[in-house]
N, C-alpha and C positions, 0 to 999 in steps of 0.2 A: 480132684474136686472140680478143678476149669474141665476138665474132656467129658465129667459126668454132665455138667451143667449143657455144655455145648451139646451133646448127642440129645440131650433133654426138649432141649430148645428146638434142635433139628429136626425132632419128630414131632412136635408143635408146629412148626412152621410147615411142614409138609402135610398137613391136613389142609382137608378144599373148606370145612368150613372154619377154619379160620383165617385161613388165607381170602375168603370173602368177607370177614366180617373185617379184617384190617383192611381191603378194599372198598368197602364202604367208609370209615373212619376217615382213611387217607383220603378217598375224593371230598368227605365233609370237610375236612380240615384244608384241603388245598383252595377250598371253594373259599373258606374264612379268609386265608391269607390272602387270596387274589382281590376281595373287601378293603382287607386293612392297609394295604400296600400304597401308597398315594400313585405310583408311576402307574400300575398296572390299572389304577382305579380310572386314572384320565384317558388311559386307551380305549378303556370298555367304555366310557362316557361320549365319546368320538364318534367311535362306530357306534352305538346307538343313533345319535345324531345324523350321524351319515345315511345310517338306514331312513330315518325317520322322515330326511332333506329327500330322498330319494322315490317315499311312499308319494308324496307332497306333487 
Protein backbone atom coordinates (compact mmCIF):
# COMPACT_ATOMS: atom_id res chain seq x y z
CA UNK A 1 0.00 0.00 0.00
CA UNK A 2 3.10 2.73 1.08
CA UNK A 3 5.11 1.87 -2.48
CA UNK A 4 1.67 2.04 -4.23
CA UNK A 5 1.04 5.39 -2.83
CA UNK A 6 4.60 6.68 -3.18
CA UNK A 7 5.04 5.62 -7.09
CA UNK A 8 1.50 7.42 -7.24
CA UNK A 9 2.78 10.48 -5.87
CA UNK A 10 6.01 10.15 -7.82
CA UNK A 11 4.25 10.36 -11.15
CA UNK A 12 2.39 13.37 -9.75
CA UNK A 13 5.09 15.09 -8.89
CA UNK A 14 7.01 14.64 -12.04
CA UNK A 15 4.43 16.50 -14.15
CA UNK A 16 5.53 20.11 -15.30
CA UNK A 17 2.19 21.24 -14.82
CA UNK A 18 1.99 20.50 -11.36
CA UNK A 19 5.15 21.15 -10.52
CA UNK A 20 4.30 24.78 -11.73
CA UNK A 21 1.21 25.11 -10.05
CA UNK A 22 2.96 24.09 -6.52
CA UNK A 23 5.58 26.71 -7.83
CA UNK A 24 3.19 29.17 -7.80
CA UNK A 25 1.41 28.18 -4.38
CA UNK A 26 4.99 28.06 -2.79
CA UNK A 27 6.10 31.53 -3.95
CA UNK A 28 2.34 32.82 -2.65
CA UNK A 29 2.92 31.33 0.42
CA UNK A 30 6.55 32.29 1.03
CA UNK A 31 5.55 35.88 -0.01
CA UNK A 32 2.63 35.59 3.16
CA UNK A 33 5.26 34.23 5.57
CA UNK A 34 7.98 36.86 4.66
CA UNK A 35 4.38 39.44 5.79
CA UNK A 36 3.75 37.75 8.90
CA UNK A 37 7.34 37.19 10.24
CA UNK A 38 8.07 40.34 12.46
CA UNK A 39 12.22 39.95 11.87
CA UNK A 40 11.97 39.72 8.15
CA UNK A 41 9.24 42.32 8.18
CA UNK A 42 11.81 45.16 9.76
CA UNK A 43 14.40 44.17 7.20
CA UNK A 44 12.12 44.86 4.21
CA UNK A 45 10.95 48.08 6.12
CA UNK A 46 14.93 49.20 6.26
CA UNK A 47 15.66 48.73 2.95
CA UNK A 48 12.70 50.33 1.75
CA UNK A 49 13.73 53.25 3.67
CA UNK A 50 17.16 53.14 2.61
CA UNK A 51 16.10 53.08 -0.82
CA UNK A 52 13.81 55.91 -0.36
CA UNK A 53 16.93 57.97 1.97
CA UNK A 54 18.84 57.37 -1.23
CA UNK A 55 16.05 58.50 -4.06
CA UNK A 56 15.95 61.83 -1.68
Amino acid sequence: MILQVFVTLNGIATSPFVLLVLAFIGAYLGSRVVEIIPFTRRIIERREAQAAAERD
